[in-house]
DSSP file (Angstrom, degrees, kcal/mol; ACC not computed):
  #  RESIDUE AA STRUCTURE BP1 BP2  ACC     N-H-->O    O-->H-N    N-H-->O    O-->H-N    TCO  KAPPA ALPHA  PHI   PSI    X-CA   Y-CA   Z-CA
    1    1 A X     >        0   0    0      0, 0.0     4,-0.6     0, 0.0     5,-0.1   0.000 360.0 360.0 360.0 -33.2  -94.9  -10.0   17.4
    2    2 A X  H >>  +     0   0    0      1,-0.3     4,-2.0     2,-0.2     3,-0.5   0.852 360.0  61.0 -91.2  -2.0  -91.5  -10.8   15.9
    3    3 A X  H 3> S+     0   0    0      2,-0.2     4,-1.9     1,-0.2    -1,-0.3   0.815 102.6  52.6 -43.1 -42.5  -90.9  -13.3   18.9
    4    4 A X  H 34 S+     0   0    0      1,-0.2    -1,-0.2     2,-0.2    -2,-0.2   0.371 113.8  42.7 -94.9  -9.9  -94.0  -15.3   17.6
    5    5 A X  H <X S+     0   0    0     -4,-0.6     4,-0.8    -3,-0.5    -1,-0.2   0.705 108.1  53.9-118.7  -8.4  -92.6  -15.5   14.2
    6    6 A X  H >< S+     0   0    0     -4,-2.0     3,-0.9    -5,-0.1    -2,-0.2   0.982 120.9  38.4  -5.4 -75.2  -89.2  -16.3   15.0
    7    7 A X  T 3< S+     0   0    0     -4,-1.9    -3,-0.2     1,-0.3    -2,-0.1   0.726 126.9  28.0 -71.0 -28.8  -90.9  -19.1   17.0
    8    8 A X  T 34 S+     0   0    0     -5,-0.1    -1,-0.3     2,-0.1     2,-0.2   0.431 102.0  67.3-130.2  11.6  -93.6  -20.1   14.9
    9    9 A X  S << S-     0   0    0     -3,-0.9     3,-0.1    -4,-0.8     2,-0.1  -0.596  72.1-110.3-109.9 174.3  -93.0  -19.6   11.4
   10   10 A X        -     0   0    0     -2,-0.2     4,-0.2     1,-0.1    -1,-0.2  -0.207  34.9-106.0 -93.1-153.6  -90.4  -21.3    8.7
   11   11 A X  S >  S+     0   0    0      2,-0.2     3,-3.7     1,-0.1     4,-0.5   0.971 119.4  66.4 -66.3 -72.3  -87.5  -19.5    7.1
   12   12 A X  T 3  S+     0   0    0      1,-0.4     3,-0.2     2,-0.2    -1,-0.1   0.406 111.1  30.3 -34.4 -61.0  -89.3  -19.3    4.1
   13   13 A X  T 3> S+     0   0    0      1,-0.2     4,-1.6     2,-0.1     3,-0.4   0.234  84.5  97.0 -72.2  -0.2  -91.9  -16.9    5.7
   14   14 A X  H <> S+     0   0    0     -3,-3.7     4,-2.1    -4,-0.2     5,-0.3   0.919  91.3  45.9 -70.9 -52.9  -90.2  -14.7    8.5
   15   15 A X  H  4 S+     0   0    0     -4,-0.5     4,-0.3     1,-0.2    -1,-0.2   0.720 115.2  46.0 -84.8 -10.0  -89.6  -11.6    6.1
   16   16 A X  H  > S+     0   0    0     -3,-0.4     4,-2.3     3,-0.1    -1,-0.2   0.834 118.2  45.5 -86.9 -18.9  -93.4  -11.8    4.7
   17   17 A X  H  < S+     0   0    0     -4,-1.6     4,-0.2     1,-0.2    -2,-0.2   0.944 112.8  46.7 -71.2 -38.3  -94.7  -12.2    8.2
   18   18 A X  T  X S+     0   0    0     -4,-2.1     4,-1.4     1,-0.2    -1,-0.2   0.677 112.3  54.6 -76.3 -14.6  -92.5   -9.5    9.7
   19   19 A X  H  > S+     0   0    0     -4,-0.3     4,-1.3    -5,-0.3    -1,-0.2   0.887 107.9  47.3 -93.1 -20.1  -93.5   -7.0    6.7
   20   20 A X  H  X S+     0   0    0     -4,-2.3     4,-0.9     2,-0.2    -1,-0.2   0.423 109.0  52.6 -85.8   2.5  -96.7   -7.3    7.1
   21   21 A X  H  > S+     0   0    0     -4,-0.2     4,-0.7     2,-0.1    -2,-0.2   0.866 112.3  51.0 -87.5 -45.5  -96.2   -6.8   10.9
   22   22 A X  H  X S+     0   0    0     -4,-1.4     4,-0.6     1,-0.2    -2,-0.2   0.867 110.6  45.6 -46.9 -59.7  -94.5   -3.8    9.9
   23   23 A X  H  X S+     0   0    0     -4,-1.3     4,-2.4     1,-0.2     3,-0.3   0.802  86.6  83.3 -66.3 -38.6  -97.0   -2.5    7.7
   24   24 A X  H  X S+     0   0    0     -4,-0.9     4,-3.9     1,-0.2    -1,-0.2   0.849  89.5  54.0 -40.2 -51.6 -100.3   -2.9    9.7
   25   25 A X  H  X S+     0   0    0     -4,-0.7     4,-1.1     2,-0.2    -1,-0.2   0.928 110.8  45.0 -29.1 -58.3 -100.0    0.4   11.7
   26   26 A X  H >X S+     0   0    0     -4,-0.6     4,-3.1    -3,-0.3     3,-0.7   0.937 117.7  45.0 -68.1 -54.2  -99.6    2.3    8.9
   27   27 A X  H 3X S+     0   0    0     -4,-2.4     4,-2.5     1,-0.2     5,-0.3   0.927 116.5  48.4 -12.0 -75.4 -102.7    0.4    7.0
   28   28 A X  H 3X S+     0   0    0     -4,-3.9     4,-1.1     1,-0.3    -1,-0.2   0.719 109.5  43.6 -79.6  -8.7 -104.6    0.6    9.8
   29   29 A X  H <X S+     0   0    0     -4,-1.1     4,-1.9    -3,-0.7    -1,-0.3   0.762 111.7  59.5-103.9 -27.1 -104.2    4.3   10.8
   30   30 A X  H  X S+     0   0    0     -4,-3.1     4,-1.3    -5,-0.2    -2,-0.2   0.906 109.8  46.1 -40.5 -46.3 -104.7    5.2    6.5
   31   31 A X  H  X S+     0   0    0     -4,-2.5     4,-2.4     2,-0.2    -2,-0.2   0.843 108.6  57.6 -94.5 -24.0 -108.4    3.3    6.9
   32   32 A X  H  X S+     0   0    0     -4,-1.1     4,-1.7    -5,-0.3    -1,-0.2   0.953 105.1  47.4 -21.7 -86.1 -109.1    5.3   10.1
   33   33 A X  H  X S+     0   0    0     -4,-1.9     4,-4.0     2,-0.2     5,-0.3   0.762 114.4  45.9 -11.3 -60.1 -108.6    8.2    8.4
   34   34 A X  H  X S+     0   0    0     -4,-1.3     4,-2.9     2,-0.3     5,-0.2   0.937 114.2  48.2 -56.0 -42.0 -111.0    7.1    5.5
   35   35 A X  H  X S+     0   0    0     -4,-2.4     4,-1.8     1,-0.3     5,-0.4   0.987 113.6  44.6 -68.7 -59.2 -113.7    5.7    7.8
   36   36 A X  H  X S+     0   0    0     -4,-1.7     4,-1.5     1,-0.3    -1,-0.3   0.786 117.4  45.8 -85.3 -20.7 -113.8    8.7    9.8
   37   37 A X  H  X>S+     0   0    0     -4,-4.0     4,-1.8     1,-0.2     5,-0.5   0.967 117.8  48.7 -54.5 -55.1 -113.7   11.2    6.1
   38   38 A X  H  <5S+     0   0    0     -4,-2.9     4,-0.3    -3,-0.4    -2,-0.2   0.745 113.7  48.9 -73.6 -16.8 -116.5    8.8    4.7
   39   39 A X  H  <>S+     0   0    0     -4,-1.8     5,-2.7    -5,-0.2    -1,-0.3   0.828 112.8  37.4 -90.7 -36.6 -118.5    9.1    7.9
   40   40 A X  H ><5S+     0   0    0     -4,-1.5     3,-2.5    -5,-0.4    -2,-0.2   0.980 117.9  51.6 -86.4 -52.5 -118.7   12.5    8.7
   41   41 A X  T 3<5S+     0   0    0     -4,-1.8    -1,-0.2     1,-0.3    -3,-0.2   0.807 115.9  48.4 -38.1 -24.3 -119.2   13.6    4.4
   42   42 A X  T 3 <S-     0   0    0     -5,-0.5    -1,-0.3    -4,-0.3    -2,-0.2   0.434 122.7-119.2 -95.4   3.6 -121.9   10.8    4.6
   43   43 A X  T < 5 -     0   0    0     -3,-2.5    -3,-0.2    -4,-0.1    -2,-0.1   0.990  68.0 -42.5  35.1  72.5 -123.6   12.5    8.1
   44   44 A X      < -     0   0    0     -5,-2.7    -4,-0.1    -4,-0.1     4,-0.1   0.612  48.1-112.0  85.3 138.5 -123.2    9.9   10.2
   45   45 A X  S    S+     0   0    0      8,-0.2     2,-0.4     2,-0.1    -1,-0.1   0.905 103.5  21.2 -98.9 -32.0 -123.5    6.3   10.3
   46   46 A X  S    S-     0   0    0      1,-0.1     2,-0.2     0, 0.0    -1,-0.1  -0.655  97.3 -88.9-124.7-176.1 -126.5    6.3   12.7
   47   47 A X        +     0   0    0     -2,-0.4     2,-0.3    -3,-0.1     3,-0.1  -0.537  56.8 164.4 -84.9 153.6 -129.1    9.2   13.6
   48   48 A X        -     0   0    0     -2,-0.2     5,-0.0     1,-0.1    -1,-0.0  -0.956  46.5-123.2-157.7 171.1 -127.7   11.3   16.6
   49   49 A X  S    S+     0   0    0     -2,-0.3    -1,-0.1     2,-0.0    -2,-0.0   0.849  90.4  87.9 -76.0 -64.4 -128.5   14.8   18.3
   50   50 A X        -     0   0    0      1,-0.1    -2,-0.1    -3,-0.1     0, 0.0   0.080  66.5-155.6 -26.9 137.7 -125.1   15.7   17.7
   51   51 A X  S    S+     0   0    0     -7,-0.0     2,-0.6     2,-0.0    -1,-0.1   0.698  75.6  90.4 -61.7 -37.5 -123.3   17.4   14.5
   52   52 A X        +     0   0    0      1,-0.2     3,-0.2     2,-0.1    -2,-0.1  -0.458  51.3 174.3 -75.1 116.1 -119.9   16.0   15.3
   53   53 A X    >>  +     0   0    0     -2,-0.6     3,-4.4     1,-0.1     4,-0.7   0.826  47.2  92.5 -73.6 -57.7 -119.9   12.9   13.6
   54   54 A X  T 34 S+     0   0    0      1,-0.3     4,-0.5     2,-0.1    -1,-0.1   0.548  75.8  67.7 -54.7   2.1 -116.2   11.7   14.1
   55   55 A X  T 3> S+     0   0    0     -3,-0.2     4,-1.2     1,-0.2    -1,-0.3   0.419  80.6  68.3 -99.3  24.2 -116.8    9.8   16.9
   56   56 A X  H <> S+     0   0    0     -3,-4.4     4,-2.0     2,-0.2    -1,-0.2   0.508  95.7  60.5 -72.7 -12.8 -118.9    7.2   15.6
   57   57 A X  H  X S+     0   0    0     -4,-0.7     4,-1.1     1,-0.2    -2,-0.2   0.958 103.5  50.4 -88.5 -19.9 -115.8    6.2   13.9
   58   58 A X  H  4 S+     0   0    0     -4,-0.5     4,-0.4     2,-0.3     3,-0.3   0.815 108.3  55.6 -68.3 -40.8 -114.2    5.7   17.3
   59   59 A X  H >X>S+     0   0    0     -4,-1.2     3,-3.4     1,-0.2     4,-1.5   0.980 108.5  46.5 -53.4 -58.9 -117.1    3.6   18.4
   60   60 A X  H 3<5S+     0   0    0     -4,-2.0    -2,-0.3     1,-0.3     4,-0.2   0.590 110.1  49.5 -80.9  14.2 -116.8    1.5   15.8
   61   61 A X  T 3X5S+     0   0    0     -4,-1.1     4,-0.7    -3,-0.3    -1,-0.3   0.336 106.9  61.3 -96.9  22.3 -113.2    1.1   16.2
   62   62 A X  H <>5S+     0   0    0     -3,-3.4     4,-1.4    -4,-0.4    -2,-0.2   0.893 106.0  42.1 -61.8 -68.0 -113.8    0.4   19.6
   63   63 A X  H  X5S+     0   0    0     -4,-1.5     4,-2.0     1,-0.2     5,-0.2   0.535 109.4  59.0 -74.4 -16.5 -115.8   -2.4   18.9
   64   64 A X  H  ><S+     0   0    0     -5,-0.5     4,-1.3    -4,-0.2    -1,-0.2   0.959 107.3  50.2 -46.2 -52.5 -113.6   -3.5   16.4
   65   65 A X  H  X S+     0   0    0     -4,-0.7     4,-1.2     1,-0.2    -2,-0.2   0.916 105.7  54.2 -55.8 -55.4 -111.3   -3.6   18.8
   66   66 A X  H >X S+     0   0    0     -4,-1.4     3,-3.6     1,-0.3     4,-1.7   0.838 103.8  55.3  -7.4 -91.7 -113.5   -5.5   21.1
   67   67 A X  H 3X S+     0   0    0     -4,-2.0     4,-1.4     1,-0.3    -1,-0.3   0.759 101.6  56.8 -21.7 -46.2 -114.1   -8.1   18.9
   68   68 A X  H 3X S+     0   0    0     -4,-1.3     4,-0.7     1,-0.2    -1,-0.3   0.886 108.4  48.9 -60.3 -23.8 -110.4   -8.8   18.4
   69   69 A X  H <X S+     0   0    0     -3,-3.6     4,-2.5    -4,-1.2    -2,-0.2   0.833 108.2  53.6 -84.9 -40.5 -110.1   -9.3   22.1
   70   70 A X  H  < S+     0   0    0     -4,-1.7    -1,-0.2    -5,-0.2    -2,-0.2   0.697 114.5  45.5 -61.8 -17.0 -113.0  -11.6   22.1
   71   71 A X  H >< S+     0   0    0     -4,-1.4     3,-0.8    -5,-0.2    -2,-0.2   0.791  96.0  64.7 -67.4 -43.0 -111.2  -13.5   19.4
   72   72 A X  H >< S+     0   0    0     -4,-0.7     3,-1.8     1,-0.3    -2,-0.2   0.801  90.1  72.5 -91.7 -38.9 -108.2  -13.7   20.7
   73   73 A X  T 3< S+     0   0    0     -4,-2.5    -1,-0.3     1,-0.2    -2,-0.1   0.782  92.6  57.3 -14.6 -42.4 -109.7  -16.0   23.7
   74   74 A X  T <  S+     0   0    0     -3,-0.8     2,-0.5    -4,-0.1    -1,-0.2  -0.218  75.9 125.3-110.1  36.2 -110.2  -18.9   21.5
   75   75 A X  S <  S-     0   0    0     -3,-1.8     4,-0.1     4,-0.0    -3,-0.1  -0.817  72.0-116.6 -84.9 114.1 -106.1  -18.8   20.6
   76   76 A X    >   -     0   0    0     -2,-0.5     3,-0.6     1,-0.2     4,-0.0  -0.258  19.0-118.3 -69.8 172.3 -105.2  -22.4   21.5
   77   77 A X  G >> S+     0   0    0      1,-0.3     4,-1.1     2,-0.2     3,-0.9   0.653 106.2  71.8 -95.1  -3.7 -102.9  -22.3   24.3
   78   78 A X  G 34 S+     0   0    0      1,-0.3    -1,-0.3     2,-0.2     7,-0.1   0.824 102.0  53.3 -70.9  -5.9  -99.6  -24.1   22.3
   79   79 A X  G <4 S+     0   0    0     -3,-0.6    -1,-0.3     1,-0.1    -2,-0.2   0.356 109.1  48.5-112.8   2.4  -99.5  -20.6   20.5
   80   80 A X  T <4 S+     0   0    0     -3,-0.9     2,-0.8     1,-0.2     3,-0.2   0.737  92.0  78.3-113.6  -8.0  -99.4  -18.5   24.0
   81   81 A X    >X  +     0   0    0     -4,-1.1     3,-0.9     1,-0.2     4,-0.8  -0.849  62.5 180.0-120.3 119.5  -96.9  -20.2   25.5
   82   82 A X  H 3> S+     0   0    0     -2,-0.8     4,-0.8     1,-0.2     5,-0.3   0.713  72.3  69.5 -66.0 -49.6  -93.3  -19.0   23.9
   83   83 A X  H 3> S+     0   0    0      1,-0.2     4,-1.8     2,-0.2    -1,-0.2   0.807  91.3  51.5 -79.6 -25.7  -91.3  -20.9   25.6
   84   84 A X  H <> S+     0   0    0     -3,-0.9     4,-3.8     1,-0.2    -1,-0.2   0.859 112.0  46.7 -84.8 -21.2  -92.1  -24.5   24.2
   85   85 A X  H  X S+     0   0    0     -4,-0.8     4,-0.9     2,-0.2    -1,-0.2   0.459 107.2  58.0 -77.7  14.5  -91.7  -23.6   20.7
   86   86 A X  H  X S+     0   0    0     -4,-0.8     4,-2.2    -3,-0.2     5,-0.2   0.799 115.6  38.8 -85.0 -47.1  -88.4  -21.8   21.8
   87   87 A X  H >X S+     0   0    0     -4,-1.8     4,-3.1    -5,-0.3     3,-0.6   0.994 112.6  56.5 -65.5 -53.1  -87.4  -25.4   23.2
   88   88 A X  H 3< S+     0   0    0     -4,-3.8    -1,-0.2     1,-0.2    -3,-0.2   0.700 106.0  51.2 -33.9 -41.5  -88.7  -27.0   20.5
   89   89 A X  H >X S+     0   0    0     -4,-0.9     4,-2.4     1,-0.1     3,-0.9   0.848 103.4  51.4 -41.0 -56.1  -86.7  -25.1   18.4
   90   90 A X  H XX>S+     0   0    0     -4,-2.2     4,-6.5    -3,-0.6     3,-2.2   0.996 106.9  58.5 -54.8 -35.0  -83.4  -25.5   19.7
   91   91 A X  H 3X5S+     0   0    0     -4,-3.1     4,-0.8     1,-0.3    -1,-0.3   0.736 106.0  46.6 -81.8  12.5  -83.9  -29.1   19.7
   92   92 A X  H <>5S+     0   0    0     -3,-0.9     4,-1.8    -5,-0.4    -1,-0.3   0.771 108.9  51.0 -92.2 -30.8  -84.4  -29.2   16.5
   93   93 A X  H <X5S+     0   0    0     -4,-2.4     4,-1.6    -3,-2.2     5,-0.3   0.887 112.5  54.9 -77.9 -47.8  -81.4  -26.9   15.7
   94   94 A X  H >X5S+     0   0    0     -4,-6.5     4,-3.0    -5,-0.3     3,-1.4   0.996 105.1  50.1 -63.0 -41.7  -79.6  -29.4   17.8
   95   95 A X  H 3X<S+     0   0    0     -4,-0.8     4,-1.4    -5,-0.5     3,-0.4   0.954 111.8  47.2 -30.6 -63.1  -80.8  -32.5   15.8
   96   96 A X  H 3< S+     0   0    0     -4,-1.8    -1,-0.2     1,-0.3    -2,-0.2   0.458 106.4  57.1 -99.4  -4.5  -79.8  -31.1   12.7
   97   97 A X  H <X S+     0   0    0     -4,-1.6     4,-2.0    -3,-1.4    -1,-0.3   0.787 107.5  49.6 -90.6 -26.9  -76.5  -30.1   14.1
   98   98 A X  H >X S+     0   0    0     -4,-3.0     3,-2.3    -3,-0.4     4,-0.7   0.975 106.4  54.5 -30.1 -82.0  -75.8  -33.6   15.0
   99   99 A X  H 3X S+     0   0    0     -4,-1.4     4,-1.1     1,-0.3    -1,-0.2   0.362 107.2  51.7 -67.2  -3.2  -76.8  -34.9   11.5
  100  100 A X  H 3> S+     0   0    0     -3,-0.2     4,-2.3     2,-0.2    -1,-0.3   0.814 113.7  46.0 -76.7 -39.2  -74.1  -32.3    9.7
  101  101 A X  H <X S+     0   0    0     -3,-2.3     4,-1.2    -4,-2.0    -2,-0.2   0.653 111.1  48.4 -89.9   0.0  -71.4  -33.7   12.1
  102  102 A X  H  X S+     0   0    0     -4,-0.7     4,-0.8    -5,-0.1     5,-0.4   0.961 113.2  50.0 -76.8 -53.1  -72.4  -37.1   11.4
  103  103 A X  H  < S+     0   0    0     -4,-1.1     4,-0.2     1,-0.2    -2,-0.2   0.761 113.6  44.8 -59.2 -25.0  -72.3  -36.1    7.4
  104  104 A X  H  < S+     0   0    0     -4,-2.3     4,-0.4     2,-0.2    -1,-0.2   0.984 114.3  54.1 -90.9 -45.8  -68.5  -34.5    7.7
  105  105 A X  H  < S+     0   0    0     -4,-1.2    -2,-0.2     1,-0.2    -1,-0.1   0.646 107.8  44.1  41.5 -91.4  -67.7  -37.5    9.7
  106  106 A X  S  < S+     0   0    0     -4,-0.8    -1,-0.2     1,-0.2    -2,-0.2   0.396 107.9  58.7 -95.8 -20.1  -68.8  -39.8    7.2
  107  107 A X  S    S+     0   0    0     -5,-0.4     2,-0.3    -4,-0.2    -1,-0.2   0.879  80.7 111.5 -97.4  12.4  -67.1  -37.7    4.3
  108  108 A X        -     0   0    0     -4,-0.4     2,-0.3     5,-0.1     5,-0.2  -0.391  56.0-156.8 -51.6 125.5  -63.6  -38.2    6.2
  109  109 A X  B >  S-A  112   0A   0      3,-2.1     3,-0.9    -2,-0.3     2,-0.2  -0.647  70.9 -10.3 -94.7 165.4  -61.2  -40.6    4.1
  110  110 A X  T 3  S-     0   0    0     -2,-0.3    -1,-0.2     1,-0.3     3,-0.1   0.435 128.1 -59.6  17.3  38.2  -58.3  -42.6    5.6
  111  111 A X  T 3  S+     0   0    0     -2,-0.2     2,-0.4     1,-0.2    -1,-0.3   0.502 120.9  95.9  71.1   1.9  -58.9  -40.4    9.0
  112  112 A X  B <  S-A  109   0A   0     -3,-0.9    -3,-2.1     0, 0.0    -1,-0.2  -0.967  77.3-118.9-121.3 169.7  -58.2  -37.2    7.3
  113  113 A X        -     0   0    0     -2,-0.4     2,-0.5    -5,-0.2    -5,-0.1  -0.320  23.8-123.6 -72.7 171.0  -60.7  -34.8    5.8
  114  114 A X        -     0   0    0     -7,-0.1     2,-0.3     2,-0.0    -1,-0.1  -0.876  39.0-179.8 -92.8 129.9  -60.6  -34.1    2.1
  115  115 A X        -     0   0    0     -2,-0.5     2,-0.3     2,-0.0     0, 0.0  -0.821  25.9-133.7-125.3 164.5  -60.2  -30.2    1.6
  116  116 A X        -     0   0    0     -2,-0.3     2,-0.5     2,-0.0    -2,-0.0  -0.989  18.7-168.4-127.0 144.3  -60.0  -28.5   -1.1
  117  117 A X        -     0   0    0     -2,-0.3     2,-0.8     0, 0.0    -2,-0.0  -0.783  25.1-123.3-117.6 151.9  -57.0  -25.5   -1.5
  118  118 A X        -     0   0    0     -2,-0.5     2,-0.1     2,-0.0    -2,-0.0  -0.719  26.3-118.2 -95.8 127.1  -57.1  -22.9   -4.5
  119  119 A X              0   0    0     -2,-0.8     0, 0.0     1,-0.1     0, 0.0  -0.628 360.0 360.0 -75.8 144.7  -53.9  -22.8   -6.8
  120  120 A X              0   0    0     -2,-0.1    -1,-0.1     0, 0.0    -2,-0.0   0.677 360.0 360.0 -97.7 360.0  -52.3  -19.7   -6.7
């Protein structure tokens, strides 16, 4: 995951994307819990032979799961392959290191730079 927001996010968004990557485990293993309390206090989300209730909540996060996998098919393929927004990246990082050393460059006077020193 944090490869795929490295690669595919801005600045601006790498620390909400990566807390909420962070956080989802925990999320999701809290509502687990819940379902599988609220299922068995409720007897069962469907009719069974059985008493033991909690593993309807494992079917249905089975098929949650399922679903996700059936989703995740239809991911267009520029977002699975890593390695052109990695290039893309750089060359972007290189551009835009170009255009700094063109701007220090250009703020040279009479062939030396202007600095600035602190009196002591």
């Amino acid at each position: 995951m944090p490869l795929y927001v490295d690669a595919y996010s801005s600045q601006k968004s790498k620390i909400y994307l990566l807390s909420i990557a962070m956080l989802c485990p925990t999320i999701g293993v809290v509502f687990g819990y819940g379902m599988t309390s609220y299922i068995i206090n409720r007897g069962g989300v469907w009719k069974t032979v059985y008493k033991a209730y909690w593993w309807q909540s494992f079917r249905i996060q089975t098929w949650l799961n399922w679903l996700t996998a059936v989703l995740a098919l239809f991911i267009p393929g520029k977002y699975l392959n890593i390695d052109e927004a990695v290039q893309e990246k750089r060359n972007y990082l290189k551009h835009m290191q170009e255009e700094l050393k063109e701007k220090s460059s250009q703020a040279e006077v009479g062939g030396t730079a202007q600095t600035f020193s602190p009196k002591k």
